[in-house]
C-alpha positions in Angstrom: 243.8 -81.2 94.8 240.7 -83.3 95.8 238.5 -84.7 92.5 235.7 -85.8 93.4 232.7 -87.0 91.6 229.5 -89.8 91.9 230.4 -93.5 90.6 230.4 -93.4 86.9 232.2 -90.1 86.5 235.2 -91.4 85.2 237.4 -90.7 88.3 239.6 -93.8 88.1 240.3 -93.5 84.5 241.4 -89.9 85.3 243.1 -90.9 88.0 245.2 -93.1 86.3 245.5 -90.9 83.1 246.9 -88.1 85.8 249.5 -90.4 86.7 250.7 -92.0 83.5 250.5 -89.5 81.4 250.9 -86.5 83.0 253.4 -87.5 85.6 251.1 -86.6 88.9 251.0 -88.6 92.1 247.4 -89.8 92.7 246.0 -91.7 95.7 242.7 -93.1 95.5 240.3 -93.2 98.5 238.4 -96.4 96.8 241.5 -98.3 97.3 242.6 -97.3 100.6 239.2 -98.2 101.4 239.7 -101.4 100.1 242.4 -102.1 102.0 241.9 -101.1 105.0 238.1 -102.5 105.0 239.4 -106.1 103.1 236.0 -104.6 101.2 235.3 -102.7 97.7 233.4 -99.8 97.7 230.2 -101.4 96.3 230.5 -104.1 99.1 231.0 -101.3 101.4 228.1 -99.6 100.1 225.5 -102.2 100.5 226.7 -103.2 103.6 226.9 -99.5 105.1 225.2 -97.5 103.4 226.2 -94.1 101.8 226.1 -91.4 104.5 228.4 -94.3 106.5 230.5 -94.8 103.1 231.0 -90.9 103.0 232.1 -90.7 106.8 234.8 -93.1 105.9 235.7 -91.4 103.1 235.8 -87.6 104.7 238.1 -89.7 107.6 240.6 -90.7 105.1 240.8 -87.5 103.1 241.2 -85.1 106.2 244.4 -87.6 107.4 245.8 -86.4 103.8 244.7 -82.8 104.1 247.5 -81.4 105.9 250.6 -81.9 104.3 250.1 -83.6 101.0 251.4 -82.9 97.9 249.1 -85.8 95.8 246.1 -85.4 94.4 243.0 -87.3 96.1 240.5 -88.8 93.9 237.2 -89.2 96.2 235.1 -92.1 95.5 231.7 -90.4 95.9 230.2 -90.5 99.0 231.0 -87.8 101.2 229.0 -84.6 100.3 229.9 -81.3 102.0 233.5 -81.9 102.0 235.7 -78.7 102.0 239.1 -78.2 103.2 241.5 -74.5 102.8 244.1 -76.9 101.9 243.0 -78.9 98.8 241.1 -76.6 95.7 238.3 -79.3 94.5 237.5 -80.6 91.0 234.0 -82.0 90.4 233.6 -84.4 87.4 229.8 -84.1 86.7 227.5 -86.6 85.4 223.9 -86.9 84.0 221.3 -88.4 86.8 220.6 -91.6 84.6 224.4 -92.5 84.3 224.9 -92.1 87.8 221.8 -94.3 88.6 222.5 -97.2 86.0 225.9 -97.5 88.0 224.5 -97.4 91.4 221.4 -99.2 91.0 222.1 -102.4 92.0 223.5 -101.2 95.4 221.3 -98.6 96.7 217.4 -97.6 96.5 216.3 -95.4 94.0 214.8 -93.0 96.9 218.1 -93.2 98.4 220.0 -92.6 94.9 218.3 -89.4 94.2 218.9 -88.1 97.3 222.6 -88.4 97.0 223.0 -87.1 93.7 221.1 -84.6 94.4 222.8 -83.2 97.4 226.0 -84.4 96.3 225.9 -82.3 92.5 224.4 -79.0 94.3 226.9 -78.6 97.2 230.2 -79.6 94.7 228.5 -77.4 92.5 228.6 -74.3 94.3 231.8 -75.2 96.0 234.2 -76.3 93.8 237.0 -74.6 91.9 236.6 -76.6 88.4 233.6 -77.9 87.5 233.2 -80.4 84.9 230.9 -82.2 83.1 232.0 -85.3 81.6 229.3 -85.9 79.4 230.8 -86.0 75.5 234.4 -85.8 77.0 237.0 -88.0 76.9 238.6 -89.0 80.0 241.9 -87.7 78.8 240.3 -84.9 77.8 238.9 -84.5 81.5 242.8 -85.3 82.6 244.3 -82.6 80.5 241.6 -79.8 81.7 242.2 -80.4 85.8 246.1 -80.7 84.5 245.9 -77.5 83.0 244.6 -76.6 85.8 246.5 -77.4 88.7 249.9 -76.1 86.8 248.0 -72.3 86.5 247.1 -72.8 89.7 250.7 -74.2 91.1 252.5 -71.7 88.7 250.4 -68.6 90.1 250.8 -69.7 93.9 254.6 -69.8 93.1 254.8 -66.5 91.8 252.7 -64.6 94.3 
């Protein structure tokens, strides 16, 4: 399973709600970043840009894609990812949260673009969709849990 979403969704809160509380095995893409950069994704984003943030990001997620049993939460910059061996859950959030977050590390030109790109292709693409506006994030958590056992459970039984 990939989540994916822009900075601000919620993914790390999810992330780590997935793996507390319901028991799942998670691996970040922010923090492999991180360490494998020595830079945080906000550094990393200033200093690169976002369509070089994303590149990084795809490169990391397609080492996962083959034989991985975790789920990958995506930090936001690649847009157009797809891969036949991951299903994809989009958290989805308003334009002005997404901007408030983001503002101080990219131009607003620049912002828009992204978001806009980035919500109409995970959109269209994605298996679960979900806006996090007026959810908790356990809330989130317990909907792409739900969903990954039907999912799981129906692959098994097929």
């Amino acid at each position: 399973m990939y989540i994916t979403g822009l900075p601000g969704s919620g993914k790390s809160l999810v992330a780590k709600m997935l793996k507390e509380d319901f028991g799942y095995n998670v691996i970040e893409i922010d923090r492999i970043l991180e360490i494998e950069t020595g830079k945080d994704f906000y550094t990393l984003l200033t200093t690169y840009g976002i369509k070089e943030v994303g590149k990084m990001e795809k490169k990391i997620v397609d080492r996962f894609a083959k034989n991985c049993d975790k789920i990958i939460i995506g930090c936001g910059a690649t847009v157009g990812y797809s891969n036949d061996n991951f299903m994809i859950a989009y958290l989805k959030i308003p334009k002005e949260r997404f901007y408030e977050k983001i503002k101080k590390y990219m131009k607003p030109e620049i912002a828009e673009k992204h978001y806009n790109e980035f919500h109409r292709y995970y959109s269209d693409h994605s298996q679960l969709v979900i806006s996090s506006e007026h959810k908790m994030k356990f809330e989130i958590s317990r909907i792409i849990a739900d969903f990954i056992k039907k999912n799981f459970d129906r692959a098994q039984n097929t």
